[in-house]
N, C-alpha and C positions, 0 to 999 in steps of 0.2 A: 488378576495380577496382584501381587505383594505388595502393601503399601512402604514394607521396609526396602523394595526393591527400587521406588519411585524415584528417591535424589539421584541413585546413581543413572537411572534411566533418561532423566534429566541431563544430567550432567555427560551422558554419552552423545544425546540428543546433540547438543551444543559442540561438540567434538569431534563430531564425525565429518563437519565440511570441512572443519581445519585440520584434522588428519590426510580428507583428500586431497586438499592445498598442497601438502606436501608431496603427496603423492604424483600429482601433478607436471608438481616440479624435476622430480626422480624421470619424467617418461618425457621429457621436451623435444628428443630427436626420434620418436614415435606416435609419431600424431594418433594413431588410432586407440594405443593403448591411453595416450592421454586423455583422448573424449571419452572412451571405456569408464576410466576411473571417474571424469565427470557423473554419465547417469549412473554408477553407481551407489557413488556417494548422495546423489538427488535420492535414485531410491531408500537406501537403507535412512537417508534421514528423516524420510518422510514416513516408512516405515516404524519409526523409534517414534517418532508423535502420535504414529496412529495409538500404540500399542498404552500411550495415554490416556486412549477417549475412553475408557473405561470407568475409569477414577472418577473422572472431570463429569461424566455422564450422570455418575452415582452420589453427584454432589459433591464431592470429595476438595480440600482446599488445604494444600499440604504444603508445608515451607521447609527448607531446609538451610542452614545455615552451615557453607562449607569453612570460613572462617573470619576472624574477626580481629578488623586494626586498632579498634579502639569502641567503649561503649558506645553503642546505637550507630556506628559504620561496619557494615562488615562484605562482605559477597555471602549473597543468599539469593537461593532460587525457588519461584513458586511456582507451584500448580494450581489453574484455574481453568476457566470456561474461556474467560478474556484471550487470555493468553496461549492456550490451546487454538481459538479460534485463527490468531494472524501465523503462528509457528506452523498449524496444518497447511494453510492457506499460501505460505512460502514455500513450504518444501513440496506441497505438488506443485505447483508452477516449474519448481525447480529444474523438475524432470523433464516437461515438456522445454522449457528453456535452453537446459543440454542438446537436446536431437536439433533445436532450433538455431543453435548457436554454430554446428556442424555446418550448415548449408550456407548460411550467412558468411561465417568466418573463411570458408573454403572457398564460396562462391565468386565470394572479392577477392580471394587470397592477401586476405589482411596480414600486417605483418605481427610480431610479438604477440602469437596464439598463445603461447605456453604462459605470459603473462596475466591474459585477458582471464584464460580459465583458472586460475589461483586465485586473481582477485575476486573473481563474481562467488568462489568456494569460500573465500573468508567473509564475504560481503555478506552470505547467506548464514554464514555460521554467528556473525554478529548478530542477524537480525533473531536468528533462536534463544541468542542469551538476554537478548532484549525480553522475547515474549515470557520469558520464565523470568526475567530479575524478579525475586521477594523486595525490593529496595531502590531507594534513588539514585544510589551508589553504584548499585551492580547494572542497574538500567545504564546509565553515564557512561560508565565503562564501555559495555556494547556498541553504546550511542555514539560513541566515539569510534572505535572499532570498523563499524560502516563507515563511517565519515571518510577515513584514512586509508580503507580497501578500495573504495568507490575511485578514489580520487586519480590513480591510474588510469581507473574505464576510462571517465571522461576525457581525461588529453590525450585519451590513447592514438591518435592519431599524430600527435607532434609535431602538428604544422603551429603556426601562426596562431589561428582558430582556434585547436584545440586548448593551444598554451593558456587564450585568456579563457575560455570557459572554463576551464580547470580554476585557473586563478578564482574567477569572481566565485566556484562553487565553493571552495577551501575557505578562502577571504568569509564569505557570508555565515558560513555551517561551522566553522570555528571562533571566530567573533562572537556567535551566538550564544554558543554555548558557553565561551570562557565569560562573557560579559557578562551575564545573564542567568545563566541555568546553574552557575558555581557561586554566585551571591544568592540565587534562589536557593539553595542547598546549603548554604550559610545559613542563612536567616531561618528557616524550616526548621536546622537542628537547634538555633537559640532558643524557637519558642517550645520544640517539643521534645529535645534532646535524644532525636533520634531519626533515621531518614527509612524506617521499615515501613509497607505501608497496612494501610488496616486489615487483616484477616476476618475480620469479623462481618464483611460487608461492603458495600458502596452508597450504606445513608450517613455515616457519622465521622468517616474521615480520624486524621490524628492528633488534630490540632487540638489541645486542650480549650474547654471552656471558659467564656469571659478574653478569649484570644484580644487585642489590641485588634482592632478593625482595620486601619489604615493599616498597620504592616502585613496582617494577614493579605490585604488587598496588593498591597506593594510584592508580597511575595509570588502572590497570583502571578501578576503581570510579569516576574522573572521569568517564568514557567511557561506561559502561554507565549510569547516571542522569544525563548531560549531554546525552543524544540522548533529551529528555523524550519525542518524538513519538512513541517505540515503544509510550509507553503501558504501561510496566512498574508495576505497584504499589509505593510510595503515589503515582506522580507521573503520577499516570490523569486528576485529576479532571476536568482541562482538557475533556479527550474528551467527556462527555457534556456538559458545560455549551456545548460548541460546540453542540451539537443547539437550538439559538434561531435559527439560520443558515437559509437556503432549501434546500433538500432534495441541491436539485443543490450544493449547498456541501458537506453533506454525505455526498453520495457522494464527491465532492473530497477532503474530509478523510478519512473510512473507508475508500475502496478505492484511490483512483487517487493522489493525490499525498502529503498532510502525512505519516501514519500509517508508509504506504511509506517516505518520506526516512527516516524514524526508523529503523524497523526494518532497512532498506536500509545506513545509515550507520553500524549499530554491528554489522551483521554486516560490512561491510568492516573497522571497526578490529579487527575481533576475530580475522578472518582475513589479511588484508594489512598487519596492524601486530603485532599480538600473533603472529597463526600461531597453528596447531593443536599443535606440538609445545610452546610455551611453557605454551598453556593448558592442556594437558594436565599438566604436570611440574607446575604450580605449585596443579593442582588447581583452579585458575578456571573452567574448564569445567565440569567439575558441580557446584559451587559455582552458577554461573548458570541451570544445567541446574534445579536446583534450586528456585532462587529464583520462575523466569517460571512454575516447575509451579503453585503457589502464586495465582499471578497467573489463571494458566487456570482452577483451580478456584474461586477466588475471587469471579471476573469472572462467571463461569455462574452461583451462585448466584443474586449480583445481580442477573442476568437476569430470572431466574426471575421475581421480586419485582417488575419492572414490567406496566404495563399501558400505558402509552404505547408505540405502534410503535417509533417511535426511539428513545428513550430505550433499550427491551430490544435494537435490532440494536445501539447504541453500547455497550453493556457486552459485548453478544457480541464486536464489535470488539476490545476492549481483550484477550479473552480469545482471539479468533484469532490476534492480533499475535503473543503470545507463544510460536508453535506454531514462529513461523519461528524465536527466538531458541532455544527448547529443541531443535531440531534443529541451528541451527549449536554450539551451548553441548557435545553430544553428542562432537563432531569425532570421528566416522565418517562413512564416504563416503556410506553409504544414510541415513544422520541430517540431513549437509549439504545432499544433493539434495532431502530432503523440506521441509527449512527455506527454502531459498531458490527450490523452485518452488511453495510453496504463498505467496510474495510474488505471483506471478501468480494463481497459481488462488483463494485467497481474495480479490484484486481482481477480477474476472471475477464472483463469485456476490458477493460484497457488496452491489457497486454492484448487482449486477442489485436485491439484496432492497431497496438507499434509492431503487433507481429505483420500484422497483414502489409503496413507503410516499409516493413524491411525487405518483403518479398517481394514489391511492387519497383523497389530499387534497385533491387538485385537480379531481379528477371527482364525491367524494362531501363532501367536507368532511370526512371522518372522521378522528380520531387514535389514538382507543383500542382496541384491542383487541380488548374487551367489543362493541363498537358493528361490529363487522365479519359479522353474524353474514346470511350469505346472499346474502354481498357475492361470493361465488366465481362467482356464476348472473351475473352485473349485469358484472361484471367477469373474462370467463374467460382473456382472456390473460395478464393480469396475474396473476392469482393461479396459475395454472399455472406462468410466470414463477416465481414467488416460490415455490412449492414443489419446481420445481426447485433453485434457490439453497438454500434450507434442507437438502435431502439431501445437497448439497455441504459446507454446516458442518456435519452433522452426521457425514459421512465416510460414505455410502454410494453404493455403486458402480450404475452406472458414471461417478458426477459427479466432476468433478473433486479437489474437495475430499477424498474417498476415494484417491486415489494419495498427496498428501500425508502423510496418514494412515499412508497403508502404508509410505511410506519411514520415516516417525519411528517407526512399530514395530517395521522391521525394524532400523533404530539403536539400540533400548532393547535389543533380545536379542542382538544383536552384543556388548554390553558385556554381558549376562544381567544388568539392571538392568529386576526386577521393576517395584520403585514407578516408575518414568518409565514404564512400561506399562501399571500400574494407572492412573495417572494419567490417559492416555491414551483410556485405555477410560469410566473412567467421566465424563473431560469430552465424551465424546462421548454418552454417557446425559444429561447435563445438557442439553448441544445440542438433543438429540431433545426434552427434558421442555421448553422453551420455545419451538421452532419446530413442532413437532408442534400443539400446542393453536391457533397462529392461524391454520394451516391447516383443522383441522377445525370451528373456529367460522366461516370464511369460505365452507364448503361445505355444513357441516349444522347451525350454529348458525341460532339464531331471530333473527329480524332483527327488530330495532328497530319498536315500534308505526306511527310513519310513514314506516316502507319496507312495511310490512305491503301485499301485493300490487304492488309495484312492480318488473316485469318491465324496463323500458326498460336498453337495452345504453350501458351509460355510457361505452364506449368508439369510439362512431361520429363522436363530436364530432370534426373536422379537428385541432384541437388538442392534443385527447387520444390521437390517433395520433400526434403528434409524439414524444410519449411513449410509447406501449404498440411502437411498432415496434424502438428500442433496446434496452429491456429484454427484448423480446423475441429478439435478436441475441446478449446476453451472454450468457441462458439456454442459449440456444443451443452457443454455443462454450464453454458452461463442461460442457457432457454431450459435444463433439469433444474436447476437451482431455480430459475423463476417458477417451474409447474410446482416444487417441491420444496418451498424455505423453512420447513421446518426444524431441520437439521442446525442448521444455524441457528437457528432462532436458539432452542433446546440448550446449544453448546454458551449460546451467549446467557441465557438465564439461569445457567449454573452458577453463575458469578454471583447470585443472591438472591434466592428463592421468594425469599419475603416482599424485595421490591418486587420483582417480573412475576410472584405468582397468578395475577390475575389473564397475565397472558400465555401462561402454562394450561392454564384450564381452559384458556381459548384453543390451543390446539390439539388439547386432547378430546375438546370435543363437550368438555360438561356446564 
């Protein structure tokens, strides 16, 4: 590919969900053409990322600058390994999300289709300019972008319920950012008169030398709770109250777009603004390190304590998120890699687990827990599906979610930092103690009085294969991604040869 071709490839990248948006909206009293132009547009955007990995493959870290409000603000878009990794990682989901949203949507016969599929096309198309923003600015932008697409999904329902989960998501993810993330972005350009962030790597960051300690540190802390999406504790709560949404919203929010930008965008300030060697001197990094451990063990507990499906995968969420930020938090190279490809690999088994909770409801009506009991005979792709995904959060091999794992342990003994290991271990015993039980009551729990002898395969229905065949696909590549993390690995150590090469020549083998 042309590297003079690359901004505009970019910049199609980011345009083509919002082109389909519109599209979308053109075809509202044709349902088929409308879902049509859905996978689509999932295709050809995913396609326009692929056609990226080359560059990013070959090293390549290319910025462009489409234009400019004033010195050191402007919209620019980069190309990276980072940013290639979560833009790939959305737009295939995407796909499978479209045929997924078909069966769901139709199944219930929900109402304001033609809505729902505009916004998740804008919501996607946000999350593309996010992964390319060159800048704090053009990130923001995007960052918002989601924020204000999303916000339809959730009250899409327009009851009572929906009204306030909507509220408190808007309330929290706006709050955040104007409070927060625009005085972090104040302060950032006083000291460095500029919000682009470093091209040169992820050891030295922007912040000039001799920086003021305490405000460099005040700005941190803008940054780190101004990207509320990551789902850090106290500013969680949004997260499960989105759970009033339709399923495939949140798989949206938990695996493939909001949750991502969050965690996505404050692992870029943290490395392409702050650098690894800042947060290292000043002690930020395990100060953070610290903090999200808190959050993971917290988050599991919580789990534990429900009984609604979603409600217990949305706190396991809150508590996966923070797996990527104690790894980037770590800044070690096997810390880094495991924080920033368990952004794919926990997308991959999530969604598989809210896809499998959509089909469960849509084919049985079931929500709780308790009420699943036999449901693995009635339902076996699905729940095979879904126990695959669980062994991935839980970190056992060969799932994906087990590589992650192994890189952040092997970051905690790099530094010989026991507790980031205990931690480690026993959030992955929590894992086990509330994904472990709904698997066993969905295979040898007693099932509910009036399922009592009811055989029929609840998955033959045309519709309900719209469903059982994607999440059957993410289970899938989420045990290729475990046999196979190199791919990841490789895309994430583009981002800086110099720090990651020692685990470059780990998988090459020398």
């Amino acid at each position: 590919m042309d590297i003079a071709n690359t901004p505009s490839l970019i910049f199609v990248t980011t345009a083509i969900p919002m082109i389909t948006s519109i599209l979308l909206m053109t075809s509202a009293k044709k349902p088929n053409l409308r879902e049509s132009w859905s996978v689509i547009g999932a295709v050809l955007t995913f396609m326009s990322v692929m056609n990226l990995l080359p560059q990013v493959l070959a090293g390549a870290s290319l910025e462009h600058t489409f234009f400019t409000l004033f010195p050191g603000v402007s919209v620019k878009f980069r190309l990276d390994g980072m940013g290639l990794l979560f833009a790939g990682t959305s737009s295939f989901l995407w796909i499978l999300a479209a045929f997924y949203c078909v069966g769901y949507m139709r199944g219930l016969n929900e109402h304001a289709q033609t809505r729902f599929y505009v916004c998740y096309a804008i919501s996607v198309g946000g999350a593309m300019g996010a992964a390319f923003a060159g800048n704090l600015f053009t990130l923001y932008l995007f960052y918002e972008i989601v924020s204000i697409a999303t916000y339809p999904l959730v009250m899409h329902h327009q009851d009572e319920e929906g009204y306030e989960g909507g509220k408190k998501y808007i309330v929290y993810l706006f709050f955040t950012s104007k409070a927060f993330l625009l005085t972090g972005m104040v302060l950032l350009y006083i000291q460095c008169h500029t919000l682009d962030f470093d091209a040169s790597g992820i050891v030295n960051g922007i912040l000039p030398e001799g920086a003021n300690r305490t405000l460099v540190t005040v700005t941190y802390l803008m940054f780190l709770f101004g990207f509320a999406k990551s789902g850090i504790m106290p500013l969680h709560n949004w997260l499960p109250s989105a759970m009033v949404a339709p399923t495939p919203v949140s798989a949206l929010l938990h695996a493939v777009v909001v949750v991502k930008v969050g965690v996505f965008s404050t692992s870029r300030v943290m490395l392409s603004v702050f650098g690894t060697r800042l947060l290292h001197d000043t002690g930020l990094g395990m100060f953070t390190a610290y903090f999200v451990s808190f959050t993971i063990l917290a988050a599991s507990i919580i789990a534990l304590t429900k009984t609604n499906l979603k409600a217990r995968l949305a706190y396991s969420t809150v508590s996966q998120l923070s797996y990527v930020l104690l790894g980037v938090a770590m800044l070690t190279p096997n810390s880094v890699t495991g924080g920033l490809i368990h952004i794919s690999n926990h997308a991959f088994s999530k969604i598989t687990l809210f896809f499998c909770a959509g089909c469960i409801f849509v084919a049985s009506g079931k929500k709780d827990i308790k009420e699943m009991g036999g449901l693995g005979y009635r339902m076996p792709f699905t729940m095979v599906a879904f126990s695959i995904a669980a062994l991935s959060m839980i970190g056992v091999p060969p799932v994906c979610g087990f590589v992650s794992k192994w890189y952040l342990a092997l970051g905690s003994m790099d530094l010989h930092n026991w507790i980031i290991l205990t931690v480690l271990l026993v959030s992955s015993l929590l894992n086990a103690g509330y994904f472990v039980p709904i698997v066993i009551q969905a295979f040898f729990g007693k099932p509910l009085p009036e399922d009592e002898g009811a055989t029929s395969n609840l998955e033959k229905n045309p519709l309900i294969m719209f469903m059982v065949v994607p999440l059957t696909i993410t289970a899938i590549f989420s045990v290729i991604f475990g046999f196979y993390p190199d791919f990841f690995i490789k895309v994430v150590a583009s981002a800086d040869t110099g720090f990651f090469g020692h685990i470059i020549k780990g998988i090459a083998g020398l």
